[in-house]
N, C-alpha and C positions, 0 to 999 in steps of 0.2 A: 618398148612398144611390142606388144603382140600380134604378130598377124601379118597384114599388107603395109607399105608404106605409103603415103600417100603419092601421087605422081610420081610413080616409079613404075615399069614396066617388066614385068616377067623378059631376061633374054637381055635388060640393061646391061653394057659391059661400064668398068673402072678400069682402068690402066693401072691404079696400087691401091693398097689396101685403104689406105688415109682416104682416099675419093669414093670407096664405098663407107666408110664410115661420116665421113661431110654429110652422104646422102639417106643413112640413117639404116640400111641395108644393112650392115654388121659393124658396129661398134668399135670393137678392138681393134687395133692396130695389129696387135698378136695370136690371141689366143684365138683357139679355132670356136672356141662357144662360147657365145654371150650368153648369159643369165644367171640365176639365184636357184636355190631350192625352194625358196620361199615363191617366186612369181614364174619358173619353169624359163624352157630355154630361150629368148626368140630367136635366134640365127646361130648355126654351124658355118664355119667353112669344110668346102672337100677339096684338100689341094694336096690329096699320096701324101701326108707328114706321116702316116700307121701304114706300116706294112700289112697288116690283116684289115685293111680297109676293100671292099668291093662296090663298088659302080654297077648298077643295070640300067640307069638311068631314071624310070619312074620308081626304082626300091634301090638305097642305098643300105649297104651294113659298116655302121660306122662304129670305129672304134671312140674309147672315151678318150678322156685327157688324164696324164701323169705317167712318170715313170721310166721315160728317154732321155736319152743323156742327148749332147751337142751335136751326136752324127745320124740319132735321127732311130738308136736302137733302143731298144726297151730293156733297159737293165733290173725294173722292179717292179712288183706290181701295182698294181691300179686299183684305186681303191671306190666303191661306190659314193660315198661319201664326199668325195672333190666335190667342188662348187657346180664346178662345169656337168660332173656325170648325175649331180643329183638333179641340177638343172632338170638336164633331159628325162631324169626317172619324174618328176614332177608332171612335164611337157606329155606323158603316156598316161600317167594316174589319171590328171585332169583333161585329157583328151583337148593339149592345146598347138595350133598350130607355130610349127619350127620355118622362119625363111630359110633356104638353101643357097648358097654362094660358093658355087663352081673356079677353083683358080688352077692358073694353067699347069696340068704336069703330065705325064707321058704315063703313065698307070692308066688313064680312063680314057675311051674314047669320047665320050660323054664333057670333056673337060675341054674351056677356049682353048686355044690358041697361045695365048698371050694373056696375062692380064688376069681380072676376074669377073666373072657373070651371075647376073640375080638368075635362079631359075625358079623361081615361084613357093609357095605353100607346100610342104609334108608333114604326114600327121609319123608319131615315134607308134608304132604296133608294136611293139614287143622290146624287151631285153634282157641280159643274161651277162656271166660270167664263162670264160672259159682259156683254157692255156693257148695263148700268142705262139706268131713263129718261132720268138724268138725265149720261150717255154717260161714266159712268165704269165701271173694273171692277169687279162684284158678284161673290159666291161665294153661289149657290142650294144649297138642299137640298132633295130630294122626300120628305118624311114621309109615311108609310101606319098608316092605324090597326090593330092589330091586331085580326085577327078577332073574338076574344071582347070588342071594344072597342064601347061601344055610340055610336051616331052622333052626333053633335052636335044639339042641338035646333037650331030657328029661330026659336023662341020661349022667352023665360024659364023656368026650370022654377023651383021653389020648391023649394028646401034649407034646413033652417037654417043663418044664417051666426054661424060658430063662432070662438069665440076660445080656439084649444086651445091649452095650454100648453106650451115650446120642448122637445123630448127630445134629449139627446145616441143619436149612433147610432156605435157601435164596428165595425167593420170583421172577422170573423173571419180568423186568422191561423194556419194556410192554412185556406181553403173546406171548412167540416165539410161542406158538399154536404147530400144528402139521401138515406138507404137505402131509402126506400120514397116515391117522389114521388106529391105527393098530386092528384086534379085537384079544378078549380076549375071550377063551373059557375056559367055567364053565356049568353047566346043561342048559345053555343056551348062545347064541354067539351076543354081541353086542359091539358095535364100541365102543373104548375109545374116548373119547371127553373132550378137557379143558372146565372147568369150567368159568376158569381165559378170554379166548377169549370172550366169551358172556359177563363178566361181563364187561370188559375194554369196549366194545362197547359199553355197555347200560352208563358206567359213561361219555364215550365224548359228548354225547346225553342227558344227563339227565334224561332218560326213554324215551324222547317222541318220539312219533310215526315216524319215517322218510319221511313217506307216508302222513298219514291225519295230523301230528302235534299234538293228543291225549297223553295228559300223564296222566296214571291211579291213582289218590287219594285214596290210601286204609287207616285207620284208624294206619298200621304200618309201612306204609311208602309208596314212589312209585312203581308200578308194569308196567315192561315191557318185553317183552319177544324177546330173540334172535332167529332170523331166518337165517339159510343158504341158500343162493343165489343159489348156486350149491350142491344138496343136497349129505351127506355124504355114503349115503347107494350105494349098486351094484343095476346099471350099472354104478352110474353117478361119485363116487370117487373124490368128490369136497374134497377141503383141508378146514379141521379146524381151520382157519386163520383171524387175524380179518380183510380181506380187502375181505372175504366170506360173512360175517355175518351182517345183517341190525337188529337197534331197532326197535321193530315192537310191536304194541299194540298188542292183540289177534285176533281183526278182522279182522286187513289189514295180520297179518300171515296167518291164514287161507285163505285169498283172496290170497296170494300170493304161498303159497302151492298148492293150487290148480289151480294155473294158470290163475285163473280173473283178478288178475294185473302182468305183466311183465313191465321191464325197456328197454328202445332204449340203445343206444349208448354211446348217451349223458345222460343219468341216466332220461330224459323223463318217467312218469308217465303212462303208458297203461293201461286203465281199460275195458273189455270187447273190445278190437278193437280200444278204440278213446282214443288220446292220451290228456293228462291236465298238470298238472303242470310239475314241476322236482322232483326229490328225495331233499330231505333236508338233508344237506350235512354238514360236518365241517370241519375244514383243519386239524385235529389230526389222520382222517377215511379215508385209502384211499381204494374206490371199487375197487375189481380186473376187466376189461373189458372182460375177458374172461371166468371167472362165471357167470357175467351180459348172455352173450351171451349163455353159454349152456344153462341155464335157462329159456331163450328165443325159445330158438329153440326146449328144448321139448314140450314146450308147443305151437307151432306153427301149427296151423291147413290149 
């Protein structure tokens, strides 16, 4: 599961790892990242196992997994490729949210007490290779909290610690999405959004661009990014759907955000006023006509 979990609370502490995994929060019993390269990461733990790990609280710099020996030091390098670090290089490609799970150790003050703590949603911004303390190759990741994400204490906070029962979680096939996305308030109010809708668009496409035909080469895989046709925010209350959402490289989104390209009827190409080719289209994608058409029309001069 990607994302939030259900009745689980940002701040939840577990007393051992088995009782955040019961409660679906992080999985392993060991490994500090749950995920695939293939579906990206859903949860880290940060509990000092990496010496060149850093805490700020809302930006972690975490180190990957592999290459420590028994006492905890880094005898070899780390390769991007592990399960775990491609995980995370997927989790920044596809811009998907990583839970965080704080366990207790003396490196952060950011860390319980005792025990381990959910501390909510961070999105992976960036990551890189570079020589560890301990002069071998590490692979870092820059984690940021998400806004509606509340801050990490520096002091224990008191949760009940729960021993909730294991649930399976089914995967829908494809992404029902959401026709009316609801928002969530937290110190701050933004729209829930699947995840799962953008991805399923960018896999019928391949990444590439629907507009110019560009598919991004990154060193950890390809990068595209999903654009809503009718955007989600007030006035416009487009649905989160994938018959919403176009693969759009970065520059034709932007282009398309800001209304330099719109689509006719027939999915026709407008760029500035003059119209070029068609949308690039697949028969697994179908656009809604009437997202085409709001989208149109506010940008109509």
């Amino acid at each position: 599961m990607i994302g939030d979990v259900p009745n689980v609370q940002v701040g939840q502490e577990y007393s051992t790892r088995k009782l955040a995994a019961a409660a679906g929060v992080h999985r392993p019993y060991q490994a500090g990242i749950c995920g695939t390269k293939k579906d990206g990461a859903e949860s880290i733990v940060v509990s000092g196992g990496y010496k060149d790990d850093q805490d700020f609280g809302d930006v972690i710099i975490y180190t990957g997994h592999g290459g420590r020996d028994e006492s905890g030091n880094q005898v070899s390098d780390q390769s991007r490729d592990d399960s775990g670090n491609a995980a995370l290089v997927t989790s920044h490609l596809e811009g998907l949210p990583v839970r965080v799970v704080r366990g207790a150790h003396k490196a952060s003050p950011y860390a319980p007490l005792k025990g381990y703590r959910y501390d909510g949603l961070y999105r992976v911004t960036s990551y890189g290779s570079k020589q560890g303390i301990d002069g071998f190759l590490i692979w870092q990741f820059r984690l940021e909290a998400y806004e509606d994400t509340p801050f990490p204490p520096t002091v224990q906070q008191t949760l009940p610690i729960m021993d909730p029962a294991p649930t399976g979680v089914s995967a829908p096939q494809p992404p029902a999405g959401n026709e009316s996305p609801e928002r969530v308030t937290s110190s701050v109010q933004r729209i829930v959004r699947s995840s799962a809708v953008k991805r399923q668009v960018k896999v019928w496409h391949d990444h590439a661009c629907q507009i110019c035909g560009l598919t991004v080469e990154l060193p950890g895989g390809k990068y595209s990014e999903g654009a809503h046709i009718q955007a989600l925010g007030s006035p416009h209350a487009g649905p989160d759907t994938t018959d919403n959402v176009l693969c759009l490289c970065p520059t034709c989104h932007v282009l398309f955000d800001g209304g330099a390209i719109v689509l006719t009827d027939d999915l026709t190409i407008v760029r500035d006023g003059q119209p070029g080719e068609k949308l690039r289209t697949s028969p697994k994608h179908d656009i809604n006509p009437a997202c085409v058409a709001q989208h149109r029309e506010r940008w109509r001069k």
